[in-house]
Kinemage of the C-alpha trace (Angstrom):
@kinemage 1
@onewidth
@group {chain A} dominant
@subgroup {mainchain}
@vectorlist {calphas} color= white
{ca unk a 1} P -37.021 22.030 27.697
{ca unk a 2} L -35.917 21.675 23.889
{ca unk a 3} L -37.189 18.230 24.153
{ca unk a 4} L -40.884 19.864 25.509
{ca unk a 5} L -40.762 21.962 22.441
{ca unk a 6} L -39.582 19.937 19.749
{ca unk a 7} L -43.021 17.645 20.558
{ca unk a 8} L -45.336 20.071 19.802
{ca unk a 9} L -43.804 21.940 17.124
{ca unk a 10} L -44.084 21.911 13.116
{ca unk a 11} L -42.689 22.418 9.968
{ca unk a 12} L -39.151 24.832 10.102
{ca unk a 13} L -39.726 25.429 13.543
{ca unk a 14} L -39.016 21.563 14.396
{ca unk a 15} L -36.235 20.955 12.397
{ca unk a 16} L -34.416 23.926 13.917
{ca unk a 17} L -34.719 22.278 17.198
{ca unk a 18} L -33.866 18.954 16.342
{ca unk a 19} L -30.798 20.323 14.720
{ca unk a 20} L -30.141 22.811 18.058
{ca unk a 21} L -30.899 19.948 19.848
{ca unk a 22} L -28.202 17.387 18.084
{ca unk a 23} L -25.800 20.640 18.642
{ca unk a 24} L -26.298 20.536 21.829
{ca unk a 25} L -25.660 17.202 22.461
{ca unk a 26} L -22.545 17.416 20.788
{ca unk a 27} L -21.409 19.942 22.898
{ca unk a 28} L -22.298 18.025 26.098
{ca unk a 29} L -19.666 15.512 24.646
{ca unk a 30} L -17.307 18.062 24.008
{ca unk a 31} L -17.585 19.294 27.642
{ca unk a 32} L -17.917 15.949 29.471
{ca unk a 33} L -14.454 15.350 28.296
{ca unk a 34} L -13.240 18.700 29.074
{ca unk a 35} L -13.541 18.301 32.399
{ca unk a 36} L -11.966 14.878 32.928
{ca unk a 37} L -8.872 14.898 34.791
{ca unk a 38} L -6.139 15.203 32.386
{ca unk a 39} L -2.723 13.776 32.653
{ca unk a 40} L -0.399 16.166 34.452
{ca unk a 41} L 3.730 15.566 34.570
{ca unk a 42} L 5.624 16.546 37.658
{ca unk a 43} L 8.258 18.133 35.121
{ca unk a 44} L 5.928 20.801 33.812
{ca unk a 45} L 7.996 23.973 33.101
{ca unk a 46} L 4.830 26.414 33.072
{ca unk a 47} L 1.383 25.469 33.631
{ca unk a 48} L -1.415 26.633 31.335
{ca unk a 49} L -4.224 28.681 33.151
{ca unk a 50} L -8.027 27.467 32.311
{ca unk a 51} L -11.149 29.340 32.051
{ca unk a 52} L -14.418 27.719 32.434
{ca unk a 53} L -16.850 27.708 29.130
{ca unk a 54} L -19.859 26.894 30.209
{ca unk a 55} L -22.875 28.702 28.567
{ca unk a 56} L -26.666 28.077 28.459
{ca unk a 57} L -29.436 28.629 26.292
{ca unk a 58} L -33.383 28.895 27.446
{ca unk a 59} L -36.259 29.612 25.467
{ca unk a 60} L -38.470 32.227 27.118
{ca unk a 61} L -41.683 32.403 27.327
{ca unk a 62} L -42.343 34.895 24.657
{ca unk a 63} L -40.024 32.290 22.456
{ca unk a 64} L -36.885 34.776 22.336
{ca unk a 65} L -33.779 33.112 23.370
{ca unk a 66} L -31.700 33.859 26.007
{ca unk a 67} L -27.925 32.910 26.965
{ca unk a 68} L -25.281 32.961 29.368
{ca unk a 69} L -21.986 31.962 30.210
{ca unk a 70} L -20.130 31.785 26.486
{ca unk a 71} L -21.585 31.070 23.405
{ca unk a 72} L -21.921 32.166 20.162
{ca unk a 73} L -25.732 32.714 20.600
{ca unk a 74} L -24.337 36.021 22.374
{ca unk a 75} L -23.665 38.888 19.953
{ca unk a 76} L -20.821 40.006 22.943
{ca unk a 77} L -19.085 36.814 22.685
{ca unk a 78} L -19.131 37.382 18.787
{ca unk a 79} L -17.514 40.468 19.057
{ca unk a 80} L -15.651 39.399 21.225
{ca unk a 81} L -14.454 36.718 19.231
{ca unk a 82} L -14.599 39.025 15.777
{ca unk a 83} L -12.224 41.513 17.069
{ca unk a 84} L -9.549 39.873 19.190
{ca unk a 85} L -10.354 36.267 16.337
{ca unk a 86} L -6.073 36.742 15.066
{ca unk a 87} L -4.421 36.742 18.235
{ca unk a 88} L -6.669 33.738 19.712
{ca unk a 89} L -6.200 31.777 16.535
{ca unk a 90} L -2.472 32.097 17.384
{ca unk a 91} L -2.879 31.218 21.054
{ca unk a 92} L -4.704 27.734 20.164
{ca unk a 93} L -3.357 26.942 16.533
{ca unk a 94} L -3.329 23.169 16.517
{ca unk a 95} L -3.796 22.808 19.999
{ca unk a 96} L -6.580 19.695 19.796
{ca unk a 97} L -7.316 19.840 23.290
{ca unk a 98} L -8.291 23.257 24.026
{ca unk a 99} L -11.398 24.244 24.323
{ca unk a 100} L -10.759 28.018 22.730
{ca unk a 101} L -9.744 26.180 19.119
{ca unk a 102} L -13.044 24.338 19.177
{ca unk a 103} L -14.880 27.743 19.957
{ca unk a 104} L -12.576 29.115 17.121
{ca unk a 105} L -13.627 26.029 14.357
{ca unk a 106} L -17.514 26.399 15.557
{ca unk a 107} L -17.269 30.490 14.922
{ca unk a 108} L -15.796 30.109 11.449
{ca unk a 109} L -18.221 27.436 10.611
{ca unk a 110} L -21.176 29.851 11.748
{ca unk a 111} L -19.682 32.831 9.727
{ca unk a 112} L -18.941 30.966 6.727
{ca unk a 113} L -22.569 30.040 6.939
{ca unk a 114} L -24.500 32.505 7.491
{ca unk a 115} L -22.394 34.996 5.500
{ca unk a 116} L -22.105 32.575 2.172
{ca unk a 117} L -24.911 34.584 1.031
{ca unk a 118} L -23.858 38.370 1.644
{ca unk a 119} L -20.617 38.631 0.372
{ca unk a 120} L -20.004 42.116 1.325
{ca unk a 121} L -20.616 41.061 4.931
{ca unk a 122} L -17.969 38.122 4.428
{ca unk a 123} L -15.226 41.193 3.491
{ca unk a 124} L -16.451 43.306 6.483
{ca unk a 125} L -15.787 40.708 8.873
{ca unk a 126} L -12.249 39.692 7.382
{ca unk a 127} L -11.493 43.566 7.642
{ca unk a 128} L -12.639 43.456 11.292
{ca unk a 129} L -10.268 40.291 11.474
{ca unk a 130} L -7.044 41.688 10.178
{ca unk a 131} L -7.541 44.554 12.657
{ca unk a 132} L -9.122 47.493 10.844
{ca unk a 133} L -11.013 49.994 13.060
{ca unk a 134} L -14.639 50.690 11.934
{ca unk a 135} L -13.575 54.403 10.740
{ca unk a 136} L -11.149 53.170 8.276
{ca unk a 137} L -13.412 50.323 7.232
């Protein structure tokens, strides 16, 4: 569908969906190898629980986008993230293989880009990181 798109458009419109496009593709990458069979010892002491992260984005008709499943195109998941972001970032810290710290690496690129601009926005969110409820904020 991105590919139908990217055809006929111009100008800013195009080069956001090339770059969504490349992004994409990366991900696809990201989760083809997530769900190859990893290496599992018969001496495990605990094993590690997984939950699925598949999300989806479609363009509808009226060109607003749409999502499901878990991504950061969802303003939930972004909350989500936002508000519980110190206590994941301690659950995956260094962990290379889990798909949570890549989630983690792709939501502080996002915020550190599209808040380099609006500084005050930049201090909100690190308030809403280290925990502070909106009154005292």
């Amino acid at each position: 569908m991105w590919e139908e798109k990217a055809k006929t458009a111009t100008g800013k419109d195009a080069y956001i969906i090339k770059r969504t496009i490349i992004d994409l593709r990366k991900d696809q990458y990201i989760i083809k190898n997530a769900y190859r069979k990893p290496i599992v010892c018969n001496t495990l002491v605990h094993s590690r629980s997984t939950l699925p992260l598949d999300g989806e984005l479609t363009i509808n008709e009226d060109g607003t986008v749409s999502s499901t499943g878990i991504t950061l195109a969802n303003p939930a998941v972004c909350s989500a993230i936002l508000c519980n972001y110190s206590k994941l970032k301690q659950d995956c810290d260094g962990e290379f293989d889990n798909d949570l710290w890549y989630i983690l690496k792709d939501f502080e690129d996002t915020a550190d880009r599209a808040l380099a601009d609006y500084p005050l926005y930049y201090k909100l969110m690190i308030y809403k990181i280290d925990g502070m409820q909106n009154i005292d904020i």
